[in-house]
Structures are given as structure tokens and as C-alpha cells.
mmCIF file of the C-alpha atoms, coordinates in Angstrom:
data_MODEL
# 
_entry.id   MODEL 
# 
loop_
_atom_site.group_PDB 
_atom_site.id 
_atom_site.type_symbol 
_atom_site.label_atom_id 
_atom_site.label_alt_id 
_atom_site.label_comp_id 
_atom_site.label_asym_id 
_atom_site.label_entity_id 
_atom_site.label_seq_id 
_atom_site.pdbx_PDB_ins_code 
_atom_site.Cartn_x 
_atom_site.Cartn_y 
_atom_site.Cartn_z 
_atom_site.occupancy 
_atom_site.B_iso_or_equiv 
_atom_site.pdbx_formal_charge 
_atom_site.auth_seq_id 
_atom_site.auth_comp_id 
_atom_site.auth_asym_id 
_atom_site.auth_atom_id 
_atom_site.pdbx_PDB_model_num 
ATOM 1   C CA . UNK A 1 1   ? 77.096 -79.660 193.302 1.00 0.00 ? 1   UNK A CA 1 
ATOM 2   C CA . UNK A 1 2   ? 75.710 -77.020 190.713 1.00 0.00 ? 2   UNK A CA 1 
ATOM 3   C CA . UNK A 1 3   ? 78.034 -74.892 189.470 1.00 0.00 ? 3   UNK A CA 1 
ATOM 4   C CA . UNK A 1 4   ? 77.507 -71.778 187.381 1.00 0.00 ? 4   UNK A CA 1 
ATOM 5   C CA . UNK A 1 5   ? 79.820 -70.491 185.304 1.00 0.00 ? 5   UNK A CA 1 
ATOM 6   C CA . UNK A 1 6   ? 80.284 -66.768 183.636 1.00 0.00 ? 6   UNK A CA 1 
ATOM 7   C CA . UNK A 1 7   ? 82.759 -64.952 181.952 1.00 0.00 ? 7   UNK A CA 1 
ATOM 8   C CA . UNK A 1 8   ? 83.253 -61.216 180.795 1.00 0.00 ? 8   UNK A CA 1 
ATOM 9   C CA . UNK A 1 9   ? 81.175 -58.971 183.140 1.00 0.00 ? 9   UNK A CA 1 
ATOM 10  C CA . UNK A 1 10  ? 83.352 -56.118 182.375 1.00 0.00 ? 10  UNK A CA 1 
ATOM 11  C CA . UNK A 1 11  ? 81.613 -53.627 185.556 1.00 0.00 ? 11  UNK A CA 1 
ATOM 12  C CA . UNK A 1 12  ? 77.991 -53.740 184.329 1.00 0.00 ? 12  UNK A CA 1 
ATOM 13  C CA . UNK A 1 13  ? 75.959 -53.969 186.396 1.00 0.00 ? 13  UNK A CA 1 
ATOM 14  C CA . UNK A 1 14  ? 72.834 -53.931 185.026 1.00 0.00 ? 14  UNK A CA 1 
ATOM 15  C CA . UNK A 1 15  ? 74.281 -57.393 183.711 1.00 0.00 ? 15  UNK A CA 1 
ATOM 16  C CA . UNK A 1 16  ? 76.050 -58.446 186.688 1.00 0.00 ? 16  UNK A CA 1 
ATOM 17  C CA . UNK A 1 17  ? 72.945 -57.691 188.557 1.00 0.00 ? 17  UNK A CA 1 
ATOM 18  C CA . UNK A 1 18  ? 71.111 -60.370 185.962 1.00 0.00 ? 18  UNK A CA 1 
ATOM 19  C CA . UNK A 1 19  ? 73.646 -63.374 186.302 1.00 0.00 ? 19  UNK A CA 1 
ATOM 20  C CA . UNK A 1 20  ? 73.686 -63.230 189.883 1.00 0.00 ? 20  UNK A CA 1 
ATOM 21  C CA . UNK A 1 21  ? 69.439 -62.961 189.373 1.00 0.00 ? 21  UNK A CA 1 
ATOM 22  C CA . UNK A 1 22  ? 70.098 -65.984 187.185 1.00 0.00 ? 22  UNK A CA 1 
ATOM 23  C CA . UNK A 1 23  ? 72.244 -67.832 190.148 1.00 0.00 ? 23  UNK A CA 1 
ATOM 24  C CA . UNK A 1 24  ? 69.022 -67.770 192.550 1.00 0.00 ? 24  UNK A CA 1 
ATOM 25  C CA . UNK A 1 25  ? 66.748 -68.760 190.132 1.00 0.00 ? 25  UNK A CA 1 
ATOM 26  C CA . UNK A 1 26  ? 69.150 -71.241 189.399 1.00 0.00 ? 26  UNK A CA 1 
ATOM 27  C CA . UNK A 1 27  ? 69.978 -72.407 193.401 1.00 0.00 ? 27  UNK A CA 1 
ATOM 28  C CA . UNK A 1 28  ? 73.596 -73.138 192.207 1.00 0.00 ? 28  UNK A CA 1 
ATOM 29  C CA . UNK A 1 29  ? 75.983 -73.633 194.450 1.00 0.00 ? 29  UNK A CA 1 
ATOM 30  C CA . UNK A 1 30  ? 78.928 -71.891 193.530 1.00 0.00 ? 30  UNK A CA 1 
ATOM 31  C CA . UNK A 1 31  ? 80.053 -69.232 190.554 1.00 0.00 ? 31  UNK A CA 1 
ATOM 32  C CA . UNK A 1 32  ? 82.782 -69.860 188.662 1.00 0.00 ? 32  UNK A CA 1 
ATOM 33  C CA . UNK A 1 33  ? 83.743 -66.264 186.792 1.00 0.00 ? 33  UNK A CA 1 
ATOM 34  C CA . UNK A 1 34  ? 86.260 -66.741 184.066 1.00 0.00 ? 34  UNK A CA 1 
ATOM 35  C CA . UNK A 1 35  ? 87.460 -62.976 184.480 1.00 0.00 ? 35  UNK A CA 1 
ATOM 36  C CA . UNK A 1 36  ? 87.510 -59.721 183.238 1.00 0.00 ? 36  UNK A CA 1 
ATOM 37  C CA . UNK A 1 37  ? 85.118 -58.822 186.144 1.00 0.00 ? 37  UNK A CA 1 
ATOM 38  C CA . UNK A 1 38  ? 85.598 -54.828 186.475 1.00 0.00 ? 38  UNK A CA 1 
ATOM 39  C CA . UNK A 1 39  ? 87.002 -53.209 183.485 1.00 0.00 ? 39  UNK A CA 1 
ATOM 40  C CA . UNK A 1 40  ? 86.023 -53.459 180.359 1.00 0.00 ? 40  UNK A CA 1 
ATOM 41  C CA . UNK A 1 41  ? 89.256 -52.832 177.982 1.00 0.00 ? 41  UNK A CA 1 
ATOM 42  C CA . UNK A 1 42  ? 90.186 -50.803 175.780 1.00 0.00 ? 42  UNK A CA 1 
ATOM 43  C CA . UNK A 1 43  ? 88.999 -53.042 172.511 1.00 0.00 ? 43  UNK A CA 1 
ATOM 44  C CA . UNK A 1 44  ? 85.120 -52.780 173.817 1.00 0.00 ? 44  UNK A CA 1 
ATOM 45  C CA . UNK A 1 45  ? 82.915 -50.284 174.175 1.00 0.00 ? 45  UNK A CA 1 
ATOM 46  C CA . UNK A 1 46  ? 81.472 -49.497 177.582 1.00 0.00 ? 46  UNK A CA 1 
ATOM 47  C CA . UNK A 1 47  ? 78.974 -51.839 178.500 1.00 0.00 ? 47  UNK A CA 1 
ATOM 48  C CA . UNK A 1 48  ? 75.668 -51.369 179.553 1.00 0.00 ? 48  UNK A CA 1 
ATOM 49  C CA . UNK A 1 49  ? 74.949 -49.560 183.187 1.00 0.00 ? 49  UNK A CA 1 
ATOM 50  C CA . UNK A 1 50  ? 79.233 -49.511 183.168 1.00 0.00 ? 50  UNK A CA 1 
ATOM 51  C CA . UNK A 1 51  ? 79.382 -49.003 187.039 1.00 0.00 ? 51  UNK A CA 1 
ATOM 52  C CA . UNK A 1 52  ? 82.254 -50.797 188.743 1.00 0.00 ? 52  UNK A CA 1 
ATOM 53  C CA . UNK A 1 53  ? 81.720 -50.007 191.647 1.00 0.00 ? 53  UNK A CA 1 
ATOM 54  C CA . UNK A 1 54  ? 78.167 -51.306 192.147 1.00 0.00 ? 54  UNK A CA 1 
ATOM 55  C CA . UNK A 1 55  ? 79.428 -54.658 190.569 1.00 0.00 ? 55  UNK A CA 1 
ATOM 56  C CA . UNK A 1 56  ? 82.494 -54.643 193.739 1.00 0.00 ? 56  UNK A CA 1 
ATOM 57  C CA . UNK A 1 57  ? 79.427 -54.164 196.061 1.00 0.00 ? 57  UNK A CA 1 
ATOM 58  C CA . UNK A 1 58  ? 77.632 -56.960 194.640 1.00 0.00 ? 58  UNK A CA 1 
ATOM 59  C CA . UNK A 1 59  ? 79.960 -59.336 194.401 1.00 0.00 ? 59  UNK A CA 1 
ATOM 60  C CA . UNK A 1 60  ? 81.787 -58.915 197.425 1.00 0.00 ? 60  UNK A CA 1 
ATOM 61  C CA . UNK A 1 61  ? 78.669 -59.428 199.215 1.00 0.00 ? 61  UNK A CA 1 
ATOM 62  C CA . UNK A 1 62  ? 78.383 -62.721 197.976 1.00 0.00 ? 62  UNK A CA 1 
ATOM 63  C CA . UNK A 1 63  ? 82.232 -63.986 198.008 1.00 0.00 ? 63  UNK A CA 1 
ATOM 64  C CA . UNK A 1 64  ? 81.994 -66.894 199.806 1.00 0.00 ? 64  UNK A CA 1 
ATOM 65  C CA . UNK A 1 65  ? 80.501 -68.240 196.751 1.00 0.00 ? 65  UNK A CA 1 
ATOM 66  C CA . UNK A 1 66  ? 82.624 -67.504 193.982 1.00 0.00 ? 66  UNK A CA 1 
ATOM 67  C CA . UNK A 1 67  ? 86.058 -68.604 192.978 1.00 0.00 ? 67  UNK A CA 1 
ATOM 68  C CA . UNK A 1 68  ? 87.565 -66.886 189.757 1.00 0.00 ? 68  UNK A CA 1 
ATOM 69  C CA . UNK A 1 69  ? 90.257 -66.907 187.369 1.00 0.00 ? 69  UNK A CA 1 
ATOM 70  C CA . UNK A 1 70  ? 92.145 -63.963 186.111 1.00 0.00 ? 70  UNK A CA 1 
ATOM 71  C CA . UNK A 1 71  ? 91.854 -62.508 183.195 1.00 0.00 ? 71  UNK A CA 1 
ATOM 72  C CA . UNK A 1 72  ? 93.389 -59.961 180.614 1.00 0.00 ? 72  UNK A CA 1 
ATOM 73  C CA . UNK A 1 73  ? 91.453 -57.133 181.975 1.00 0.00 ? 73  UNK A CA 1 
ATOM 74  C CA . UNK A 1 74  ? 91.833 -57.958 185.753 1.00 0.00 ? 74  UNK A CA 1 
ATOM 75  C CA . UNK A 1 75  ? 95.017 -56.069 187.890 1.00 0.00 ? 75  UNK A CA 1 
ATOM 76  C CA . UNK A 1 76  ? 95.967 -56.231 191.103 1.00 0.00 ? 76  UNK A CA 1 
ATOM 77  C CA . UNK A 1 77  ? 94.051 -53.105 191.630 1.00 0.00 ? 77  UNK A CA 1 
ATOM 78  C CA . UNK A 1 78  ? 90.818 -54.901 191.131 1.00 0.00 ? 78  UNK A CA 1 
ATOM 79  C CA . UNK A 1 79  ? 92.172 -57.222 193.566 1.00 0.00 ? 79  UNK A CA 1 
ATOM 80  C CA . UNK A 1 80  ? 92.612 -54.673 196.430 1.00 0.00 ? 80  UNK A CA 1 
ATOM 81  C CA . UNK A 1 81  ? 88.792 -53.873 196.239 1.00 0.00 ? 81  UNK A CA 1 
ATOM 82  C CA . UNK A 1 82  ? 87.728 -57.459 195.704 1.00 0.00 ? 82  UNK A CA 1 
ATOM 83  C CA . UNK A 1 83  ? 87.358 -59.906 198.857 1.00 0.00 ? 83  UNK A CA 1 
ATOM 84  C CA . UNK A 1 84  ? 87.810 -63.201 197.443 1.00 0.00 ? 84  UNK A CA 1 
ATOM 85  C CA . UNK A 1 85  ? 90.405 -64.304 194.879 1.00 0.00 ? 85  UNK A CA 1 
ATOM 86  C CA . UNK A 1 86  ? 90.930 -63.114 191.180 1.00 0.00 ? 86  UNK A CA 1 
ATOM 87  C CA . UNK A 1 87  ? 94.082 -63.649 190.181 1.00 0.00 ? 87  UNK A CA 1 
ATOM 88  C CA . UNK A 1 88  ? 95.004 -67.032 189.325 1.00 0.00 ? 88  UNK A CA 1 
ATOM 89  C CA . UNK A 1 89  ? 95.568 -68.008 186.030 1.00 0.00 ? 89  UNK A CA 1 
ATOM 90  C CA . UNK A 1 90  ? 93.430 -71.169 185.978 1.00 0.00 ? 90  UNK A CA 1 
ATOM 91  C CA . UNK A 1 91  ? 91.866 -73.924 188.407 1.00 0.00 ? 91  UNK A CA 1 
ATOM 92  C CA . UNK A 1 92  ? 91.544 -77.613 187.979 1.00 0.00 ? 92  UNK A CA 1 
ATOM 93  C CA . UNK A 1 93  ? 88.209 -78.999 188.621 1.00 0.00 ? 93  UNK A CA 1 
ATOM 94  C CA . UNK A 1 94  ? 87.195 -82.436 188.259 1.00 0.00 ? 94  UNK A CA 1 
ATOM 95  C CA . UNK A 1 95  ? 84.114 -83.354 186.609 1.00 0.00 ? 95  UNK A CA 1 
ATOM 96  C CA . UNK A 1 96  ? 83.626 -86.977 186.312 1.00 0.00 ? 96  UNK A CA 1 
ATOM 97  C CA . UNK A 1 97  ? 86.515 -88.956 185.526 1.00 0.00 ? 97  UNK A CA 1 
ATOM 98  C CA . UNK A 1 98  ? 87.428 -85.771 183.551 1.00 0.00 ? 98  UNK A CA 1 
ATOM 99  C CA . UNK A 1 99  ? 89.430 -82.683 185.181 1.00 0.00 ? 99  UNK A CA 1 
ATOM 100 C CA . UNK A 1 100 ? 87.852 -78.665 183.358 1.00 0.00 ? 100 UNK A CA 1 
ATOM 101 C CA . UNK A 1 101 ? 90.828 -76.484 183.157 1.00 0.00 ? 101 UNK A CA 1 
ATOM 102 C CA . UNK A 1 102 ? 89.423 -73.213 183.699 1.00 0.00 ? 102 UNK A CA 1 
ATOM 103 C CA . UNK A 1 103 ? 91.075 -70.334 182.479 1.00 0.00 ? 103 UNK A CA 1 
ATOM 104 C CA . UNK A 1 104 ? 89.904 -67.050 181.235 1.00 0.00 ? 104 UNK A CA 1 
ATOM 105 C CA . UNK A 1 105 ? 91.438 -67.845 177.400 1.00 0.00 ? 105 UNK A CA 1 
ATOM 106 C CA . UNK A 1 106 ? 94.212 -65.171 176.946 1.00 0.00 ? 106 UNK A CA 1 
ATOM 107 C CA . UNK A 1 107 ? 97.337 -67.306 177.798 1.00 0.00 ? 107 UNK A CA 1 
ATOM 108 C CA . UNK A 1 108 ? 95.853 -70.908 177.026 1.00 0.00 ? 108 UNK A CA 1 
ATOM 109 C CA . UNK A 1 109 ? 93.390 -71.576 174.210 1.00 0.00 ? 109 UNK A CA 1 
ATOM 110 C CA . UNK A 1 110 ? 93.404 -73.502 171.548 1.00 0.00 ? 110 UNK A CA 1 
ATOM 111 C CA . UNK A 1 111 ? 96.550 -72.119 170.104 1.00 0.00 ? 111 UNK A CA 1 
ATOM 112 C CA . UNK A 1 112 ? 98.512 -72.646 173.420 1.00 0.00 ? 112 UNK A CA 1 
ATOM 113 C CA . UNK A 1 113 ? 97.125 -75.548 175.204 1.00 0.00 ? 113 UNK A CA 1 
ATOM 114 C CA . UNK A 1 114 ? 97.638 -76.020 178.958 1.00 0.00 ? 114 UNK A CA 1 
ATOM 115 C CA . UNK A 1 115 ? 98.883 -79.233 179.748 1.00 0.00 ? 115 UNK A CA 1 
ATOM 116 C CA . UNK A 1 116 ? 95.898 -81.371 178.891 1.00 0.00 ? 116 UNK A CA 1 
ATOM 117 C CA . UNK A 1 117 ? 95.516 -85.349 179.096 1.00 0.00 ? 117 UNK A CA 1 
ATOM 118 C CA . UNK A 1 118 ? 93.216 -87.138 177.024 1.00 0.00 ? 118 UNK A CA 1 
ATOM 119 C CA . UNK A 1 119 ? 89.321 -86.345 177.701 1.00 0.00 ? 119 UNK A CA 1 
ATOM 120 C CA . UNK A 1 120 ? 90.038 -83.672 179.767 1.00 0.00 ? 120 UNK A CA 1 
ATOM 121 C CA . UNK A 1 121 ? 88.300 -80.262 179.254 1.00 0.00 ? 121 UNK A CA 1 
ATOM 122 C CA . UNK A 1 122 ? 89.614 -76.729 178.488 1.00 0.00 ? 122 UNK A CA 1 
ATOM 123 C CA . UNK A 1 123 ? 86.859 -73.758 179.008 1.00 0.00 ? 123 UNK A CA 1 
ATOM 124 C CA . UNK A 1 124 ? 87.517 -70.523 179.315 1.00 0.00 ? 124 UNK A CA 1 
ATOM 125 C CA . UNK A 1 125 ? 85.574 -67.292 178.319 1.00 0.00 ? 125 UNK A CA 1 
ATOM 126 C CA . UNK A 1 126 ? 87.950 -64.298 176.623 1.00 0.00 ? 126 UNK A CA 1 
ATOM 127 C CA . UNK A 1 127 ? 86.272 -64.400 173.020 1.00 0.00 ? 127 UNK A CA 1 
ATOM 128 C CA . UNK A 1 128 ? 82.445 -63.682 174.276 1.00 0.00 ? 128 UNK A CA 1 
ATOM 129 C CA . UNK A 1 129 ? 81.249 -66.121 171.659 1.00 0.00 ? 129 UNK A CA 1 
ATOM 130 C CA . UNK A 1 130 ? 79.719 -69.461 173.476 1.00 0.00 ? 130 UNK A CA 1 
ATOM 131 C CA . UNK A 1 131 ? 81.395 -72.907 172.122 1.00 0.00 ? 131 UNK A CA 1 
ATOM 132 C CA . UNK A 1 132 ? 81.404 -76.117 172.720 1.00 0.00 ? 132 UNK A CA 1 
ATOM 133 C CA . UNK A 1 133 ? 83.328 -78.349 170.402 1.00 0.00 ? 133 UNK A CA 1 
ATOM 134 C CA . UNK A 1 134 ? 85.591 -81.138 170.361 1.00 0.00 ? 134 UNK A CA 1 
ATOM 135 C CA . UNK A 1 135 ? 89.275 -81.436 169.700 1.00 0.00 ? 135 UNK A CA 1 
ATOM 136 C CA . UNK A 1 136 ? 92.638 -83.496 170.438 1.00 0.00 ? 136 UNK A CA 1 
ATOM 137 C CA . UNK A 1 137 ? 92.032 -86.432 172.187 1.00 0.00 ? 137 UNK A CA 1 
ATOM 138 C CA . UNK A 1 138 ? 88.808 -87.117 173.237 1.00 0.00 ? 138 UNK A CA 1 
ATOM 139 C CA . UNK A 1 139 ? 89.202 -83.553 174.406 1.00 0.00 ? 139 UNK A CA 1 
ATOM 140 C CA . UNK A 1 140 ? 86.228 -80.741 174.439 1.00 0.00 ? 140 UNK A CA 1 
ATOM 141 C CA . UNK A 1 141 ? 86.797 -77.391 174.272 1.00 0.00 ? 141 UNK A CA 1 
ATOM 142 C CA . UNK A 1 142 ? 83.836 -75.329 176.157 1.00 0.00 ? 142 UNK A CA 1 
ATOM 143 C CA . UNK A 1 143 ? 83.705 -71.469 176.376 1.00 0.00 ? 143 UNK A CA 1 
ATOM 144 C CA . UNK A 1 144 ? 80.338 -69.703 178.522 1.00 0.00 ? 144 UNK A CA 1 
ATOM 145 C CA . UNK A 1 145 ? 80.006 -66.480 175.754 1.00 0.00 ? 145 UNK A CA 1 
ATOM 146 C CA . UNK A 1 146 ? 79.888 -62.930 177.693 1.00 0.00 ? 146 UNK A CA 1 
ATOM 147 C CA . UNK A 1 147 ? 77.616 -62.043 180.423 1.00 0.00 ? 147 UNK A CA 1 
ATOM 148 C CA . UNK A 1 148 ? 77.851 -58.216 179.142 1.00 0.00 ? 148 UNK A CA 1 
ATOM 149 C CA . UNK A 1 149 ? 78.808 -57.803 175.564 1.00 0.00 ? 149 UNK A CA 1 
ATOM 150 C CA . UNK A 1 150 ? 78.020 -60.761 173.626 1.00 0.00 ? 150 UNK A CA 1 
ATOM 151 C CA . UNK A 1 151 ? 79.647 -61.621 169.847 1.00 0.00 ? 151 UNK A CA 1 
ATOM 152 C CA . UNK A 1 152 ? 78.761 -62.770 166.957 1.00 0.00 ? 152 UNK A CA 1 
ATOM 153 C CA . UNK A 1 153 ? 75.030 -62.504 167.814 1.00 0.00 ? 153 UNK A CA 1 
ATOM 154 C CA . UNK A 1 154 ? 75.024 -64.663 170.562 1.00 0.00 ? 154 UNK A CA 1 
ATOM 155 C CA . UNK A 1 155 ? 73.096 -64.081 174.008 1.00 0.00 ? 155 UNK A CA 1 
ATOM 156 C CA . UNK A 1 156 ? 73.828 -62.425 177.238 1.00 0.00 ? 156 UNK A CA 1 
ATOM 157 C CA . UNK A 1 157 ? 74.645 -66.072 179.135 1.00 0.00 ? 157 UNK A CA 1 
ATOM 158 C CA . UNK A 1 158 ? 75.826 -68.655 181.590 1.00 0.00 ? 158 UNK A CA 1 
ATOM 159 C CA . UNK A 1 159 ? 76.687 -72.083 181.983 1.00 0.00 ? 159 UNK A CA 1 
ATOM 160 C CA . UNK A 1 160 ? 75.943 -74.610 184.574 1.00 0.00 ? 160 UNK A CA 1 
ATOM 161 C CA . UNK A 1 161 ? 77.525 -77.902 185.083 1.00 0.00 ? 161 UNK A CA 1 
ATOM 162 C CA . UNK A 1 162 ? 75.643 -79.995 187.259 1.00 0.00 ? 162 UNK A CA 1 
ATOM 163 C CA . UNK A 1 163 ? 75.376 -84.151 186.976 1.00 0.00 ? 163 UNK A CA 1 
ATOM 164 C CA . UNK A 1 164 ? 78.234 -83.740 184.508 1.00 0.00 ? 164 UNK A CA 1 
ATOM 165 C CA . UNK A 1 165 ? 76.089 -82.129 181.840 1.00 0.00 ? 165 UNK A CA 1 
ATOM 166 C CA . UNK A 1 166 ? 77.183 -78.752 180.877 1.00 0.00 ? 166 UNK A CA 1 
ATOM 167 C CA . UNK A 1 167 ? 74.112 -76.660 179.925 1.00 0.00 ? 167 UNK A CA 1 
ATOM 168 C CA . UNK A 1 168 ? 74.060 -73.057 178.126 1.00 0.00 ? 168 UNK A CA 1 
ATOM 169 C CA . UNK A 1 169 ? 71.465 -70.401 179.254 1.00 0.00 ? 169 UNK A CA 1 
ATOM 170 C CA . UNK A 1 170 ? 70.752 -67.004 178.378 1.00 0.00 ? 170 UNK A CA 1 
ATOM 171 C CA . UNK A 1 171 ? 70.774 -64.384 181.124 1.00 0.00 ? 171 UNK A CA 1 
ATOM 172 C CA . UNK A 1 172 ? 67.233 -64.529 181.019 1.00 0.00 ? 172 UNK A CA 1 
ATOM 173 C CA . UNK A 1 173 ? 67.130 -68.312 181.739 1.00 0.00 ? 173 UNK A CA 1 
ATOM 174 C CA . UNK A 1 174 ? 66.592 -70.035 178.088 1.00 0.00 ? 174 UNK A CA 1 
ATOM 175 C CA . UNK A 1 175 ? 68.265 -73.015 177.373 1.00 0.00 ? 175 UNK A CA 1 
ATOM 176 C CA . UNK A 1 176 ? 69.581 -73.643 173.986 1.00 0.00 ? 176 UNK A CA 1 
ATOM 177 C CA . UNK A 1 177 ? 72.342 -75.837 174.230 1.00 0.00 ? 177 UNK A CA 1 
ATOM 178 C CA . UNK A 1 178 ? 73.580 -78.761 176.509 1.00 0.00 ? 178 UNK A CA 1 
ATOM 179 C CA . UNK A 1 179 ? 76.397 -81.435 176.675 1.00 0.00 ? 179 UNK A CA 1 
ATOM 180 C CA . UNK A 1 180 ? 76.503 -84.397 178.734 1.00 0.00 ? 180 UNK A CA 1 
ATOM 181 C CA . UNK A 1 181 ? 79.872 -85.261 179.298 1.00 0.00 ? 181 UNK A CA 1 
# 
């Protein structure tokens, strides 16, 4: 299976429209958005083409594609207009003889780590800055950067994990980083 994975849309849609450009081009499978879908908090500025409600449209047309995580932005609000889940904390997905815990970064990081065995994976989005690094035991810490307001100079982006290699893209489809776990 080809999973994509995206974090921080924050209701643009210009860039919502993009990823979800990026997830034909890319014939994944699935999307995996690390949340902080519609709103886009009070520490950012609006993103670009900020328009909620055409990113509800969009992804609600395609929900039987994407599971999600919750994250600090997301309410049960957004979950009244939304037809597929947002509001778990994390999900366990196995990868290998590895399990990804998937969580949008807010409550467990790297300062407060879910509860991890050795070699498994932590990734979540939250700090719009892409990473991949290792830490613990055996353990790798991966994070997708921001599909709508990108820091620290880094790209508008994805992941995809497919063949368990984990591969960073720009929205635009540019590879520039990749990690075969």
C-alpha cells in the first residue's frame, strides 16, 4: 500500500487543493493527515486562499480515503462538518516489523514520548518543519513539514511511505529526501 502523509493544512485551499493534486499524481492509496485540517490558530497568520469551507468540500468528497489524527487546532466543531474521523489522538500503523505512531505532535513529541518500544517510529506534524532523525533506541523520529505554511524555509510538502521507505516531496512533486526503514 502507498500511503501519503500531510500535516497542517490549516483551511487553504489553494494548498489543500495541491496535496490532494499531489495524491493523484502520486496514485497513493490512502492519506494520512496529521491534523490541524480547518483552522489555522491563532499563532499563524492566515494562510494562503484561507477558505474552510472549500477545503470541507474537498475533503469530504474524498473520505473514504483518509484517516486522521487530531490536532491542536481541530474541535469537535470541525468534526460536525467533516465525514470521516478527526479526532483521535494518534493511530498505530505497522510498517515492517516496526509500528509509526502517528500523532499530530502537541501531546507526544520528543519531550513526552508515547509509549514507544525499541525501533518503533514516532511522526507527527505540529512544528511545520520536515525531520527525520534518529533517537532512543533504534528509534526514528519523522515529521511531514506543513502542507500550508512551511518553517524554517522549508517547502510546501508530503510524505509517502510505500515499500517501507519513507520519502519527502514538495507539493509540487520534488523529492529531496528519503529513508528506507
Amino acid at each position: 500500500m502507498k500511503l501519503m502523509i500531510a500535516s497542517d493544512i490549516h483551511g487553504s485551499a489553494m494548498y489543500c487543493n495541491k496535496l490532494l493534486e499531489a495524491f493523484d499524481r502520486e496514485k497513493a492509496d490512502r492519506l494520512l493527515l496529521l491534523g490541524d485540517i480547518l483552522y489555522h490558530g491563532p499563532r499563524n497568520d492566515l494562510p494562503e486562499e484561507y477558505a474552510p469551507k472549500k477545503v470541507i468540500s474537498m475533503l469530504n468528497d474524498m473520505r473514504d480515503r483518509l484517516f486522521c489524527v487530531r490536532g491542536n487546532c481541530d474541535t469537535e466543531v470541525d468534526q460536525m462538518v467533516l465525514n470521516f474521523p478527526i479526532l483521535a489522538d494518534y493511530c498505530i500503523i505497522p510498517a515492517g516489523d516496526r509500528l509509526i505512531y502517528a500523532t499530530h505532535g502537541h501531546n507526544f513529541n520528543l519531550n513526552n514520548l508515547p509509549p514507544l518500544c525499541s525501533g518503533d517510529i514516532l511522526l507527527h506534524g505540529h512544528t511545520h518543519i520536515p525531520v527525520w532523525e534518529e533517537f532512543g533506541e533504534n528509534n526514528l523520529y519523522l515529521n511531514p513539514g506543513s502542507v500550508s505554511i512551511p518553517k524554517e524555509n522549508s517547502a510546501h510538502g508530503y510524505m509517502l511511505l510505500e515499500n517501507e521507505e519513507f520519502i519527502w516531496k514538495t507539493l509540487d512533486g520534488e523529492k529531496y529526501h528519503s529513508l528506507k526503514i
